[in-house]
C-alpha positions as CSV (number, residue, x, y, z in Angstrom):
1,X,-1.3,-12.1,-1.1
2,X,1.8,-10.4,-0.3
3,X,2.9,-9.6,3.4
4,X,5.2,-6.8,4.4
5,X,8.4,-7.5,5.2
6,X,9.6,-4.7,6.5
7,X,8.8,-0.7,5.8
8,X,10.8,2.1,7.3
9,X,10.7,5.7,5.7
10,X,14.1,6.8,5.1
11,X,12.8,10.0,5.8
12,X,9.6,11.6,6.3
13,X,8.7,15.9,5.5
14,X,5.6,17.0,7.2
15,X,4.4,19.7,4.4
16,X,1.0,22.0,5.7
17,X,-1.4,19.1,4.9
18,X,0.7,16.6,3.6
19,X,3.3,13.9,5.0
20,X,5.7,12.6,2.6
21,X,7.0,9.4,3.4
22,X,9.8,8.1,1.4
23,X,12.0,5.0,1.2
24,X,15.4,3.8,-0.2
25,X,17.1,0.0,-0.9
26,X,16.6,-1.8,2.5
27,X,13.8,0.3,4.1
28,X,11.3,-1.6,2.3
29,X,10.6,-5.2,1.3
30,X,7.6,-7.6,0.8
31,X,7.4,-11.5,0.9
32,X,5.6,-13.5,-1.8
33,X,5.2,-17.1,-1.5
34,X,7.8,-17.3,0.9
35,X,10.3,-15.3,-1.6
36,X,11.1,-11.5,-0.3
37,X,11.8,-9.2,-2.7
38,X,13.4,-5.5,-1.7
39,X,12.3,-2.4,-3.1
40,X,14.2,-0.4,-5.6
41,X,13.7,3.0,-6.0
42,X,13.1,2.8,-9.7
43,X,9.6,4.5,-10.4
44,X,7.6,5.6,-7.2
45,X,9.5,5.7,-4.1
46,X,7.4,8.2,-1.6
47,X,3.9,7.8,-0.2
48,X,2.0,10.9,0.2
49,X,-0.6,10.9,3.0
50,X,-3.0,13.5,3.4
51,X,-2.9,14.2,7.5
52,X,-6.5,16.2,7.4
53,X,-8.3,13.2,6.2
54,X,-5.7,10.1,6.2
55,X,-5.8,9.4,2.7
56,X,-3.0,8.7,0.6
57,X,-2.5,11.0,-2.3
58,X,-0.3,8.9,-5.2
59,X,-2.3,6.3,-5.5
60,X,-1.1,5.3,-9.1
61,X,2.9,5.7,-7.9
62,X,4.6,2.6,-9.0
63,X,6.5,0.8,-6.3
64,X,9.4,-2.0,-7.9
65,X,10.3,-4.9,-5.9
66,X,13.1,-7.3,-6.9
67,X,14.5,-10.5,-6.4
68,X,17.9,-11.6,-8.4
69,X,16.9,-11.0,-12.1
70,X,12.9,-10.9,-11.6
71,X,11.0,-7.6,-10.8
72,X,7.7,-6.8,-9.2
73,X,6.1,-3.8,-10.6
74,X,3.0,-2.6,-8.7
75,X,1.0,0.6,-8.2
76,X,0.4,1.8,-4.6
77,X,-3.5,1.2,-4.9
78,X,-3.0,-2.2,-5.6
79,X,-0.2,-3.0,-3.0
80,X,-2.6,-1.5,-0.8
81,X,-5.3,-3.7,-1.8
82,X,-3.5,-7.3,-1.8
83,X,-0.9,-6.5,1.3
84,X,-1.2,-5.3,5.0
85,X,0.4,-2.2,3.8
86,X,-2.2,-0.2,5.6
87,X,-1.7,-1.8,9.3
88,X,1.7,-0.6,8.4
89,X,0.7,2.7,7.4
90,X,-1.4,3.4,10.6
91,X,1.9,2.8,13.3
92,X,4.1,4.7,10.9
93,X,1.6,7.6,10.9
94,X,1.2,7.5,14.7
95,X,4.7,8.2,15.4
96,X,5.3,10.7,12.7
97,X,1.7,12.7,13.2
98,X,2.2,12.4,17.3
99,X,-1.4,11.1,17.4
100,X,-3.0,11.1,21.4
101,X,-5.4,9.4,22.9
102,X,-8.6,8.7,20.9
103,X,-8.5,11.3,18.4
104,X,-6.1,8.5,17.4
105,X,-8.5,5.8,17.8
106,X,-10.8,7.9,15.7
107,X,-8.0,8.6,13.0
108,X,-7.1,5.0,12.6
109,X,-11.0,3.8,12.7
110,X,-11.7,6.5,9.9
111,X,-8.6,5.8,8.4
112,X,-9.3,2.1,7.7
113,X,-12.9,2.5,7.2
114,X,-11.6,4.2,4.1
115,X,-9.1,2.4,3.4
116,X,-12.0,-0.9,3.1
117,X,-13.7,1.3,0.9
118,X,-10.7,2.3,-1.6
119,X,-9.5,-1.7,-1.7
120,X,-13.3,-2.8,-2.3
121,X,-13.7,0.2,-4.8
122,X,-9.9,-1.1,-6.4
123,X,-10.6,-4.7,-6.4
124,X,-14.6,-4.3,-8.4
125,X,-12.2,-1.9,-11.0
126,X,-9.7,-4.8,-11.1
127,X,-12.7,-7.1,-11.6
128,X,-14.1,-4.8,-14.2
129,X,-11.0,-4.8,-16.1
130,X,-10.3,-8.4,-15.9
131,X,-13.5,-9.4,-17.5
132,X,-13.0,-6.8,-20.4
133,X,-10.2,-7.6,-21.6
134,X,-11.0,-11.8,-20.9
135,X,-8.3,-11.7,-18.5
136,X,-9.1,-15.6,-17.0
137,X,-5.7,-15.3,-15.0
138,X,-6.0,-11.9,-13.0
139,X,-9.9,-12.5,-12.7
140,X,-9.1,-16.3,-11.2
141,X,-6.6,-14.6,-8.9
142,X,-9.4,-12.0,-7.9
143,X,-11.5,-14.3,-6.9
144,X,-9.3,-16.5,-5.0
145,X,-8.4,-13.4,-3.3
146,X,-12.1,-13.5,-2.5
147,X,-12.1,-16.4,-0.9
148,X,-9.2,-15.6,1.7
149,X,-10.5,-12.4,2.5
């Protein structure tokens, strides 16, 4: 599993339904197995949430990570799915949505009620994927997921 290190937006743009949030070197790093790795803004670099129902837009964005020579290339639905990217999601979008009170509560409840869904929904593709192309690797790694979750 990967852990969040730290995640600041360099800079967020509230558009009419959307909120861009986008990172740079040093805004942004995750820790693996005790290794943290910053992210370089090589592919994907924003997250695009949708402030009418809380879900993220660029799912399939690539986010890089590095660490000396050795790179971690993920897509944004699966750093959702094996991180606690979306507890830090939720405080990033209080502050920058100016959420009260509990329509706030209701947001973040709604929010990570979908957010369950999307990694279950992610994680049986994953699966699915592993097992057709005999992937014994990812599909072991799945389902020691499994067992910490």
């Amino acid at each position: 599993m990967l852990v969040i290190q730290r995640i600041k937006p360099f800079f967020t743009r509230k558009e009419e339904f959307n909120l861009r949030l986008v990172f740079a070197y040093q805004y942004f790093s995750i820790k693996r197995n005790d290794e943290v790795f910053q992210f370089i803004p090589e592919e994907g670099k924003e997250i695009v949430v949708n402030t009418k129902n809380l879900q993220i837009e660029n799912l399939g964005e690539v986010f890089v990570f590095q660490r000396g020579s050795r790179f971690i290339r993920i897509p944004l639905y699966q750093l959702l799915l094996v991180s606690d990217l979306h507890l830090h999601l939720s405080t990033i979008l209080e502050g920058a949505m100016g959420l009260e009170g509990h329509l706030q509560e209701e947001y973040m409840r709604e929010a990570d009620g979908l957010v369950e869904k999307l990694e279950q929904d992610n994680w049986e593709r994953m699966v699915d994927y592993a097992l057709e192309t005999k992937n014994q690797l990812l599909f072991k790694e799945l389902m020691e997921g499994l067992r910490v979750i």
